[in-house]
C-alpha positions, 0 to 999 in steps of 0.5 A, a space after each residue: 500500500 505504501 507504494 502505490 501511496 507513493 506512486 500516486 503522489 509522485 504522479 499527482 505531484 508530476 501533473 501539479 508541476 505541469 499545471 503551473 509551468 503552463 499556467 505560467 507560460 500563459 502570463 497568469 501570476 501563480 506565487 511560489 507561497 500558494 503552491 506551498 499550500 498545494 498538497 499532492 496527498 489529496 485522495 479526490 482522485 482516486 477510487 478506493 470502491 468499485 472497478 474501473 473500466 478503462 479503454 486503454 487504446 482510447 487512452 494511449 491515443 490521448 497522450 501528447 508526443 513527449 507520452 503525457 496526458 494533456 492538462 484539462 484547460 476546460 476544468 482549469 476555466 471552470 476554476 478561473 484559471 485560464 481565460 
């Protein structure tokens, strides 16, 4: 359990980092003092009840050319993240 544990924080922390480098490409003012408030531990997106059913050749095809997922800039519009 305590790898997985570590495995999801170091993924979530990987996806963090992404997030705000490309925030910050847009011009937008994230502050060093707010991310040191951001912690990678959350749970929200991990499902500890129940089966999930991935398509994985559907997922495969939505990674970028460097074989990551690309970041959500819908859900980063619903927060007032982006313009």
């Amino acid at each position: 359990m305590t790898l997985l544990t570590n495995a999801v924080v170091a993924w979530t922390t990987e996806y963090y980092s992404r997030a705000v480098l490309e925030l910050r490409s847009q011009g937008r003012d994230v502050p060093d003092e707010i991310l040191s408030h951001i912690s990678p531990g959350h749970s929200d997106n991990i499902n500890f009840f129940g089966v999930i059913n991935v398509d994985v050749e559907a997922e495969l095809a939505k990674l970028d050319t460097s074989g990551w997922r690309p970041l959500r800039p819908a859900q980063l519009r619903e927060l007032g993240l982006t313009p």
